[in-house]
C-alpha positions, 0 to 999 in steps of 0.5 A, a space after each residue: 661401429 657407432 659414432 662413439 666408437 669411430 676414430 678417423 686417422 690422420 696419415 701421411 706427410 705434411 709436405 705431400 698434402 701441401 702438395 695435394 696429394 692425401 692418403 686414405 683415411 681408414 678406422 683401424 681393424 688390424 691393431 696395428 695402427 700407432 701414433 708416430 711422428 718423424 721431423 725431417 731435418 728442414 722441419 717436415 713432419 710425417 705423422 700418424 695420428 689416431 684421433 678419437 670423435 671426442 665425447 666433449 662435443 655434442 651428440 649430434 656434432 659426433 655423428 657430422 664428425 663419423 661422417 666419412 668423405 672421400 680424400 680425392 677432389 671432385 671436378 667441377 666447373 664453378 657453373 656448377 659450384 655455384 648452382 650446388 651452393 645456391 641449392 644448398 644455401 636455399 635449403 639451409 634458408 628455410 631449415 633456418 628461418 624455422 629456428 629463427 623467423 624473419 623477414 627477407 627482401 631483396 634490393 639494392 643499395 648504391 647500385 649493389 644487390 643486398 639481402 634485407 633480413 629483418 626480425 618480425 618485430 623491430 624495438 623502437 631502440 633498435 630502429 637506428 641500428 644496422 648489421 653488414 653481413 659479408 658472406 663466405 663462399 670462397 669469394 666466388 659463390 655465395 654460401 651465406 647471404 642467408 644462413 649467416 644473417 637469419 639467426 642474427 636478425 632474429 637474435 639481435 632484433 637488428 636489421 641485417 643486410 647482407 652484400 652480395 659483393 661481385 665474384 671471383 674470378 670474374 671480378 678479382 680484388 678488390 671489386 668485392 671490398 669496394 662493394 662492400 665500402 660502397 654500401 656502407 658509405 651510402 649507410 653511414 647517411 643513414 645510420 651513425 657509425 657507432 650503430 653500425 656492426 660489419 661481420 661475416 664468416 670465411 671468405 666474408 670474415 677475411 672481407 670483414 678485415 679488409 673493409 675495416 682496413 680500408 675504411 680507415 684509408 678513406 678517413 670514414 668512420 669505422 662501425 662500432 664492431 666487427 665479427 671474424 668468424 673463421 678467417 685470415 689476415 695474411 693472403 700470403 700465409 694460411 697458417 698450419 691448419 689448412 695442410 692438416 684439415 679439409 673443409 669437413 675437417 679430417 674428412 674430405 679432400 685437402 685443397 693447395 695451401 699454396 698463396 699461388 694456387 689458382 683459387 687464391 690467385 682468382 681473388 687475388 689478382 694481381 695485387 702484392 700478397 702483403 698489401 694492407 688491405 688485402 692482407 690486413 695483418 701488414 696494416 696498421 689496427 690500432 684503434 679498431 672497433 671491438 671484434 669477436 674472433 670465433 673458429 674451431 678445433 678442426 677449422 682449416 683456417 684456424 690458424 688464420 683466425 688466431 694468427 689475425 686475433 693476436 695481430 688485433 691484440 697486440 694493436 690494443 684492440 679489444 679482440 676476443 677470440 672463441 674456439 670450439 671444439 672439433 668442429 670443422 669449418 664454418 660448423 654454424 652454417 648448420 643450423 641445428 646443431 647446439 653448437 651452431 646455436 650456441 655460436 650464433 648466440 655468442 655472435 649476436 650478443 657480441 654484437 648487439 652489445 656493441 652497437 648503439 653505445 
């Protein structure tokens, strides 16, 4: 069976993978698999669904999307959570600086430990301008203080300086937001606010938000954009997506949506899920820099993205939401893929659009 041919079916009820208990994913052999759904009387759904690898997607996001993934979780401590992401991310580094080639140092600012990613060649114009980069990884590892900042320094001619904010669970909210205000008070000596755009993907992206509430706390300046690429703005509601996908989409294990889980509860601390800060969708938005949303068909925080966007809309904010198709999580974290270069397009566009006006 290729990749064109391959369906994954999606089985089983929506409260038994809220509950972490998922169900084989098998391509049908026998014929006898249907489409069906059942809604209980308090909403529940069970549901079949035979999803076909659309033809709308690239050939090289087909064959990630046939890829298979075992349902049931895999232990590991966050030692070696860590050290397999640090691996990756390295690997994933160089595959990128050969697409997009750029500078990288390492230093600090205002005492916290930062990436400097530079394009080959700065113009003169743009000098005066800087990107934050807030990078994913489940606020307690880094899964992109490189992959998310080397093609955008390079498509944007712009510096970009990646935080690398403290962890959970060691450092729970908001050590990693006042990290990131940190750099950015000692930038704003530096640079004017209207040069400076803060953007990150996942766990960065719901950072993204945060920083920009708490900004606007302080009575600082806010950047003149930001980008939210895959997120949320509600700690306390994940949205419908993440009971449907894993982080490879169909493919995988489904982690507890639940805003007390431990994962969550890690970052969380003990601060109220409906503090403004922590869940910027309770904060008041108007007035913010214009912000460039992207997410994916098969995101597990697709719903999180878009719930945050209309909360950006309906404060007046220019917000703009791209959506791709089929993709799982944070796709652009693979480099090669056409979409993956088509996104880190659209983001570097949008922001070097916005700064420097």
């Amino acid at each position: 069976m290729n990749a064109s041919e391959r369906v994954l079916v999606l089985s089983g009820m929506i409260a038994a993978l809220a509950a972490n208990q998922t169900f084989a994913q098998q391509p049908p052999s026998d014929g006898k698999h249907t489409n069906s759904s059942t809604i209980a009387p308090d909403g529940t759904a069970y549901v079949t669904r035979i999803v076909p690898v659309p033809a709308t997607v690239s050939p090289e996001a087909q064959k990630m999307l046939a890829r298979s993934e075992g349902d049931a979780a895999i232990p590991e401590t966050l030692e070696q959570r860590r050290a397999g992401i640090d691996k990756w991310q390295a690997g994933v580094g160089e595959e990128s600086k050969k697409l997009y080639p750029v500078n990288i140092s390492a230093d600090t600012i205002a005492g916290i430990p930062v990436r400097i990613v530079t394009p080959l060649k700065i113009a003169p114009e743009k000098r005066d301008r800087v990107l934050i980069n807030l990078h994913g990884g489940g606020f307690n590892s880094d899964s992109g203080s490189l992959s998310e900042t080397i093609p955008i320094a390079n498509l944007t001619g712009t510096k970009v300086i990646a935080v690398l904010y403290r962890l959970a669970p060691e450092h729970p909210f908001p050590a990693g937001l006042d990290d990131a205000v940190a750099v950015y008070k000692e930038l704003l000596k530096t640079y004017k606010p209207n040069h400076i755009g803060i953007y990150g993907t996942s766990a960065g992206a719901i950072l993204t938000a945060e920083v920009t509430v708490k900004l606007r706390h302080l009575g600082l300046p806010l950047p003149a954009a930001t980008g939210i690429f895959s997120g949320l703005g509600d700690l306390g509601h994940a949205g419908d997506s993440i009971a449907l996908f894993a982080l490879n989409g169909f493919s995988g294990h489904l982690d507890d949506p639940d805003p007390n889980a431990r994962g969550s509860k890690e970052y969380t601390g003990s601060t109220p899920l409906k503090d403004p800060v922590l869940s910027p969708v309770y904060a008041d938005l108007t007035g913010f820099p214009p912000t460039l949303f992207i997410s994916s068909g098969r995101d597990l925080l697709l719903s999180g993205t878009t719930i945050l966007h209309r909360a950006y809309l309906c404060a007046g904010v220019d917000a703009r939401l791209v959506v791709f198709e089929a993709l799982p999580h944070a796709f652009w974290n693979n480099p090669s893929l056409p979409e993956s270069k088509e996104a880190d397009q659209l983001m570097a566009s949008f922001l070097d659009k916005h700064l420097g006006k």
